[in-house]
BAPAVO-660898 format. One record per atom (N, C-alpha, C, O, CB): residue in one letter; x, y, z. Coordinates in pm, whole numbers, plus 50000, padded with zeros to 5 digits. Atoms other than C-alpha are relative to their C-alpha. Glycine has a CB too. Layout:
<recs>
AXYZ;...
</recs>
This chain:
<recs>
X498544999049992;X470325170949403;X500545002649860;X500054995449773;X500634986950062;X499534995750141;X472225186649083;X501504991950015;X501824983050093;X500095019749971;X499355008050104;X474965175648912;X501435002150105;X502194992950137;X499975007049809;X498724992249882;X477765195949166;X499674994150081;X500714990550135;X500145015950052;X499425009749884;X476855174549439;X500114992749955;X501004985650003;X499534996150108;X499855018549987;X476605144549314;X501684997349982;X502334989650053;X498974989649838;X498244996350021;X480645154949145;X500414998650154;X501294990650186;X500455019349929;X499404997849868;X480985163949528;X499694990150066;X500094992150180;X499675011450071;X500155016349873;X480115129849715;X500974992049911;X501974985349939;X497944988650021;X498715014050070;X481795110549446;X501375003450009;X502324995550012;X499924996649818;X498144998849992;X485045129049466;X500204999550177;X501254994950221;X500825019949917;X499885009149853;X484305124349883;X500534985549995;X501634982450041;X498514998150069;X499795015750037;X484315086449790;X501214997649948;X501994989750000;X499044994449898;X498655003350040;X487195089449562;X501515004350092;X502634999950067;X500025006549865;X499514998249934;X488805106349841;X500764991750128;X501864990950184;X499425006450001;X499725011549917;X488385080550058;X500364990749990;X500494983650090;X499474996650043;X499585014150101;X489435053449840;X501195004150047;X501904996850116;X499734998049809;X498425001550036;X492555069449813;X500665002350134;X501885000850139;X500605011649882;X499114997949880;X493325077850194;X500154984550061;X501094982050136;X499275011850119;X499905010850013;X492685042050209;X501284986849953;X501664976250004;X499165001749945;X499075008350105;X495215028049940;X501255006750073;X502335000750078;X499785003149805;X498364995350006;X497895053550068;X499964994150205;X501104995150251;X500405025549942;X499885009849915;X497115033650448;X500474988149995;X501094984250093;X499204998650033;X500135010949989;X497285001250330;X501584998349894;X502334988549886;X498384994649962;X498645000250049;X500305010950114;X501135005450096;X502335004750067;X500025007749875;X498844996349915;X502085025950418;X500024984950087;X501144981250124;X499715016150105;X499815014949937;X501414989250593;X500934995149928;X502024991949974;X498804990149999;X499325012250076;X502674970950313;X502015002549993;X502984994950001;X499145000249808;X498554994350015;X505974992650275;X500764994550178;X501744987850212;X499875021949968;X499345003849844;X506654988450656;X500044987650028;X500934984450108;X499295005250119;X499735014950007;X506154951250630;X501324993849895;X502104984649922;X498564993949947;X498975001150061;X508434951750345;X501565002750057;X502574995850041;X499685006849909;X498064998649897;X511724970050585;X499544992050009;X499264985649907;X500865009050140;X500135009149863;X510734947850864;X500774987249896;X501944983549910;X497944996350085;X499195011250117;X511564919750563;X500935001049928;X501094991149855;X499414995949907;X498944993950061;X514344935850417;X501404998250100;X502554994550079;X499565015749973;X498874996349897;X516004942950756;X500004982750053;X501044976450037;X499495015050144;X499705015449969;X515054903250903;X501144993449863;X502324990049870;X498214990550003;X498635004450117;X516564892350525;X501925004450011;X502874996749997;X499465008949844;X498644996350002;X519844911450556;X500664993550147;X501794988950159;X500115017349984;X499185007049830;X520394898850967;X500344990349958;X501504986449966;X499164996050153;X499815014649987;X519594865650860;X501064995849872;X501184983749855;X498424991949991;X499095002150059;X522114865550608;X501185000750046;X502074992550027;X499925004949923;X498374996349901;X524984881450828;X500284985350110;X501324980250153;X499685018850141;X499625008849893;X524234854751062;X500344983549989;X499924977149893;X498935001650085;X499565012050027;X525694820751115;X499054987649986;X497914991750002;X500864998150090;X500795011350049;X523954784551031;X499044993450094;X498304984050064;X500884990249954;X500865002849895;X522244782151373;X498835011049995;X499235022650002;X500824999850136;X500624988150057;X519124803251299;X498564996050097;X498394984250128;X499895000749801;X501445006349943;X515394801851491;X498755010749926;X499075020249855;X499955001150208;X501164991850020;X511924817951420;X498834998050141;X498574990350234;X499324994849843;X501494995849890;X508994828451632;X498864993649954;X498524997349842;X499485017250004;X500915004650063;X506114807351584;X498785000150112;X499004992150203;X500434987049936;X500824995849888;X503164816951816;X500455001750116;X499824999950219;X499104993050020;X498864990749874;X505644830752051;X500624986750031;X501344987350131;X499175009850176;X498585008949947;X507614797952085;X500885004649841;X500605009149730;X499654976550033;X499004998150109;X511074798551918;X500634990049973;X501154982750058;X500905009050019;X499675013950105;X512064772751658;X501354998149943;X501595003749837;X499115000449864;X499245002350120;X514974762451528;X500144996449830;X499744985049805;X500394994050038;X500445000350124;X515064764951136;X501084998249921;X502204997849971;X499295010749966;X498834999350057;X517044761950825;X500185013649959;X499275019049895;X500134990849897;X499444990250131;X518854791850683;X499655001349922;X499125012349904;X500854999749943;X499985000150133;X518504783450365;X498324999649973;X497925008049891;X500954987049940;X501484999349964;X514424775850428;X499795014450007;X499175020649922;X499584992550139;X500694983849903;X514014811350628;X500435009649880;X499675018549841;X501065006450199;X499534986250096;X516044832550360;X498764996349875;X497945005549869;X502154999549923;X500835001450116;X513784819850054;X498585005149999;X497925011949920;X499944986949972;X501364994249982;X510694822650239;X500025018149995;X499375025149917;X499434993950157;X499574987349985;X511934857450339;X499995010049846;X499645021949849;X501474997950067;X499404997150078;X512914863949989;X498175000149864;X497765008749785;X501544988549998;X501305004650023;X509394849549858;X498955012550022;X498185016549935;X499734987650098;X500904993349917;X507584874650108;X499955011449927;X498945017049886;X500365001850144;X499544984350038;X509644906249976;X499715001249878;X499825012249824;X501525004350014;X500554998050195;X508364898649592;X498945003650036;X498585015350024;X499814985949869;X501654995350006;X504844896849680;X499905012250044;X499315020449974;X498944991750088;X500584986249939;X504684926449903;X500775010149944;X500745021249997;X500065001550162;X499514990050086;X506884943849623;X498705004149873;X498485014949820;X501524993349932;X500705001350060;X504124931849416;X498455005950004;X497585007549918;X500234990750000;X501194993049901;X501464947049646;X499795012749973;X498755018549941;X500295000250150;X499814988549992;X503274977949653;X499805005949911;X499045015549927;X500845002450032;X500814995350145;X502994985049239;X498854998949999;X498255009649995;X500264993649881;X501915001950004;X499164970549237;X499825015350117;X499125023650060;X499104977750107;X500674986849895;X498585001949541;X500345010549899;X499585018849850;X500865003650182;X499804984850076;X500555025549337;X499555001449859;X499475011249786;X501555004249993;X501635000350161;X498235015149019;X499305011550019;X499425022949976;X498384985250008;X500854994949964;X495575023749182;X499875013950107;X498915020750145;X499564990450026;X499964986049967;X496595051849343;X500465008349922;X500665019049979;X500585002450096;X500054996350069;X497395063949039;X498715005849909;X498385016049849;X500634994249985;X501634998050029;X494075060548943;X498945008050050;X498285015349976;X499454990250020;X499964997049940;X492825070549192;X499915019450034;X499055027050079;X500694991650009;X499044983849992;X494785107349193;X499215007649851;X498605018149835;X502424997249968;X500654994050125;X493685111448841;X498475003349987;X498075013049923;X500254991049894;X501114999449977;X490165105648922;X499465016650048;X498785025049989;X499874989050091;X500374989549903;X489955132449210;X500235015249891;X499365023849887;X501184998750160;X499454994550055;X491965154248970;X498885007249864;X498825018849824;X501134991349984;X500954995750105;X489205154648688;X498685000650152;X498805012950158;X499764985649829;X501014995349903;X486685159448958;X499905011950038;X498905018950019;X500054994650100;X499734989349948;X488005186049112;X499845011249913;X499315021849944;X501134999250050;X500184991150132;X488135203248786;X498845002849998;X498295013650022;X500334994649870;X501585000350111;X484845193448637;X499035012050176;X498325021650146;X498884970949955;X500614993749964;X483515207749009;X500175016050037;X499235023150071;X499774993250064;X499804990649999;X485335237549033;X499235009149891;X498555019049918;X501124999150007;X500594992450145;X484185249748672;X498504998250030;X497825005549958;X500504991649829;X501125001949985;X480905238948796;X499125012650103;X498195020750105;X500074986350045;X500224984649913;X480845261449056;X500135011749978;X499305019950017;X500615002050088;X499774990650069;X482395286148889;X499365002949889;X499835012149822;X500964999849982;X501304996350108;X479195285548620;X498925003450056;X498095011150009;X499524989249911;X501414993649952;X476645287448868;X499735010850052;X498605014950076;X499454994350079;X499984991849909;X477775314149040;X500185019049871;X500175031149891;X501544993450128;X500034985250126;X478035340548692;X497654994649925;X497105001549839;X502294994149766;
</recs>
C-alpha cells in the first residue's frame, strides 16, 4: 500500500469523524431550542408550573425549573463550542489531506 492510500483511508476516517461531530452537533443544537423555547414558556407562565418525570406530571417550583433550565442551556452551549473545536479541526485536517492527496495523484500520474 503507498503513501496515496494510506492519505486516502485516513482522510475516509477524518471524514467520518467529522460527519459524526456535525450529527452530534445537530442533536445538541436541537436540544438547546427545545431548552430555549421550554425556558422562555416557563417564564411567561404563572407560579403554578409541573414537569414530566417518567411520564407522570409533577408539580414544581418555578424558580427550581428555570435555573435547572438555565443550567442545561450553558452546558449544551458549552457542548456546542467543544463540537465546533473540533470540527474545526477536523475541516482543517481533511483540508491538508485533500491537498497533500491530490498533488499526490497529480505526481504519479506525470
Amino acid at each position: 500500500m503507498d503513501i496515496t492510500e494510506n492519505k486516502i483511508q485516513e482522510l475516509q476516517v477524518i471524514e467520518q469523524n467529522l460527519q459524526s461531530i456535525y450529527a452530534q452537533k445537530q442533536a445538541v443544537q436541537l436540544e438547546l431550542n427545545e431548552t430555549t423555547n421550554a425556558l422562555e414558556e416557563l417564564k411567561k407562565s404563572n407560579d403554578e408550573v409541573y414537569r414530566i418525570i417518567s411520564g407522570i406530571m409533577i408539580k414544581s417550583n418555578k424558580g427550581n425549573l428555570i435555573k435547572e433550565l438555565e443550567e442545561k442551556s450553558k452546558l449544551l452551549d458549552l457542548r456546542i463550542k467543544t463540537l465546533e473545536k473540533q470540527e474545526e479541526i477536523f475541516e482543517r485536517k481533511s483540508s491538508e489531506y485533500r491537498k497533500e492527496v491530490a498533488e499526490s495523484m497529480k505526481n504519479s500520474k506525470n
